[in-house]
C-alpha positions as CSV (number, residue, x, y, z in Angstrom):
1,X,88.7,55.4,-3.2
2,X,92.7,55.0,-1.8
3,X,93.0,52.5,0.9
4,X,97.1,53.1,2.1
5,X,98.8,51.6,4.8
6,X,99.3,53.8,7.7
7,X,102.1,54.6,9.7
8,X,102.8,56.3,13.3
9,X,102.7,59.7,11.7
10,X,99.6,58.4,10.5
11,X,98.0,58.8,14.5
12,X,96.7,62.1,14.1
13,X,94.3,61.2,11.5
14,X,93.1,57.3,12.3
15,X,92.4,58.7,16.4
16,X,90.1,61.8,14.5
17,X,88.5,59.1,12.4
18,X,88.1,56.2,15.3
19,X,86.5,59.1,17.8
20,X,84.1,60.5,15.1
21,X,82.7,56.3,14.2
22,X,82.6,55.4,17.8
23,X,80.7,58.5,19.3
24,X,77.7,56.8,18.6
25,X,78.4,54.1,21.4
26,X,79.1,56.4,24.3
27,X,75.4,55.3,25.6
28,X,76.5,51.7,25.5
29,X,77.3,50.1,28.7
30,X,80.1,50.5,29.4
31,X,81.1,53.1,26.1
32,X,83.6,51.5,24.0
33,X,87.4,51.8,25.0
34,X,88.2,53.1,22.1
35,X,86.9,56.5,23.2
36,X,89.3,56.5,25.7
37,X,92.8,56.0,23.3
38,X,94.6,59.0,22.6
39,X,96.7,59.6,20.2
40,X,99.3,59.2,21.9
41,X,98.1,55.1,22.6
42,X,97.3,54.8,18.6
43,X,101.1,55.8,17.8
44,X,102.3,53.9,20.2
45,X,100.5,50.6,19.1
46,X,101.6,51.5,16.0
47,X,105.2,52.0,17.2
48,X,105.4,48.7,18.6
49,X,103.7,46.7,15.7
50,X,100.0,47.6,15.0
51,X,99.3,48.2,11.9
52,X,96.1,50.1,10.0
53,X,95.1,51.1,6.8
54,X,93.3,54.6,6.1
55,X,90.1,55.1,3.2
56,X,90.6,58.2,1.2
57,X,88.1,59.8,-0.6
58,X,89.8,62.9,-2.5
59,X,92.3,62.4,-0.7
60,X,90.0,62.9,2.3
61,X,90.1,60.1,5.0
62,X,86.9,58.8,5.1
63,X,87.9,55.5,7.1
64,X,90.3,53.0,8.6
65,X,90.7,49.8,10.5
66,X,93.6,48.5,12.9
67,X,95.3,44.9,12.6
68,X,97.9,42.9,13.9
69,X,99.0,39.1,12.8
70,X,99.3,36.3,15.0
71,X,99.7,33.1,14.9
72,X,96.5,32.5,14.0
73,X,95.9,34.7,11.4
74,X,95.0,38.5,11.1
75,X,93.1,39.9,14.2
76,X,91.4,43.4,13.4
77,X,89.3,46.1,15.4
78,X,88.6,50.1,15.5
79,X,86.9,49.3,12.0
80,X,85.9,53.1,11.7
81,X,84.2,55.0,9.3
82,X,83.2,58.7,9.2
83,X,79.4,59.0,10.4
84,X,78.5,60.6,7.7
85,X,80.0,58.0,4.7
86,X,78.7,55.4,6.5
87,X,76.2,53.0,4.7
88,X,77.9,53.4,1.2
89,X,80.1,50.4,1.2
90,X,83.3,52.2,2.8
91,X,83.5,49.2,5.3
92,X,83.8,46.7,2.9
93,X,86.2,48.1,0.9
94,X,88.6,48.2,4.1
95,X,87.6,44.9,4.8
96,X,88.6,43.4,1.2
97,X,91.6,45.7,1.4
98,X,92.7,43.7,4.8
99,X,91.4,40.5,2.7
100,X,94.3,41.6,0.3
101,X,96.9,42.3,3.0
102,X,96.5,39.1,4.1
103,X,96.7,37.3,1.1
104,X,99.8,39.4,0.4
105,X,101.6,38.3,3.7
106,X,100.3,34.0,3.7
107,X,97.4,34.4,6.5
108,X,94.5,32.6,5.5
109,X,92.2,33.3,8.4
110,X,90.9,36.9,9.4
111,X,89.2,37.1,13.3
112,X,87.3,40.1,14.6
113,X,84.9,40.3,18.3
114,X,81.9,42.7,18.3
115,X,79.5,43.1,20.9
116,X,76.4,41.5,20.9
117,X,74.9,44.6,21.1
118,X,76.0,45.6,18.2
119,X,73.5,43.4,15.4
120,X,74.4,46.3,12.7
121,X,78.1,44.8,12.7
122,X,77.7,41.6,13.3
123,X,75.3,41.4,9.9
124,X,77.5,44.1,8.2
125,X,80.6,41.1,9.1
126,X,78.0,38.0,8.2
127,X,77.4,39.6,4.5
128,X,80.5,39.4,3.3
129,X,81.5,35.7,4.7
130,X,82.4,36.2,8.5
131,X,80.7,33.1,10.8
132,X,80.4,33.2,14.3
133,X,82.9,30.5,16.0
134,X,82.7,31.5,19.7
135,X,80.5,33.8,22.3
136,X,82.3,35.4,25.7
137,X,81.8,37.4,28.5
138,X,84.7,40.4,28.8
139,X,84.7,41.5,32.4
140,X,85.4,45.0,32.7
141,X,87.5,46.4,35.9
142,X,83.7,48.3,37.0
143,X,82.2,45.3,37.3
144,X,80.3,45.6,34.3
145,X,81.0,42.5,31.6
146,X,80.4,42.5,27.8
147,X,78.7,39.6,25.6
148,X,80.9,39.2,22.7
149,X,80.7,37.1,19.8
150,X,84.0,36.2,17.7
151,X,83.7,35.6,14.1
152,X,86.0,34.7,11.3
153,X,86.7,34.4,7.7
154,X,88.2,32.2,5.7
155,X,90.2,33.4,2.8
């Protein structure tokens, strides 16, 4: 497996791989936002500072996660992988690969928020050293608001 560090170009193929992971949440209430980016909304993050880093397989993309550093550390979300690679340890790999990019640029601390709805991630984060540090409510415009929990790692 490649994990290489994307760039706007890159759009195309991290929207195809974010849409095809987060399909199975269009039952949740509300669906994830993330069905509603474009690609023209994932180049432009990426334009104006976002930053991701694609999984190859054969030089297939299999999976990808976008990032940004603050001033707290290195905030990440979209953590995608193809339906059908998923369970094989794809999502760790780009997790210790965004370990690595941290370590590379000085940020010690790596911050995600997944819905409590979502127990698959939230153990899939808590096995490889992520701890919970805070719970919130997102209120959506609809009316309809989110439990979230916020975890964090260490390096």
């Amino acid at each position: 497996m490649v994990i290489n560090s994307a760039t706007s170009s890159d759009a195309p193929v991290i929207h195809r791989l974010m849409i095809s992971a987060f399909k199975e949440y269009k039952g949740e209430i509300p669906p994830s936002s993330a069905l509603d980016e474009t690609v023209q909304s994932v180049s432009e993050a990426l334009e104006n500072g976002e930053k991701a880093l694609i999984a190859f397989e054969e030089n297939n993309p299999v999976g990808m996660v976008r990032f940004q550093i603050k001033n707290q550390g290195l905030y990440f979300y979209r953590l995608s992988v193809l339906p059908e690679k998923q369970g094989k340890g794809i999502a760790k790999k780009i997790l210790k690969s965004l370990e690595d990019y941290a370590n590379g640029v000085g940020v010690t601390t790596i911050f995600c928020k997944v819905r409590m709805t979502l127990p698959k991630n939230i153990q899939l984060y808590s096995s490889i050293g992520y701890v919970s540090y805070d719970e919130e409510i997102v209120y959506k415009p609809n009316g309809i608001n989110i439990k979230v929990i916020s975890m964090k790692k260490k390096l």
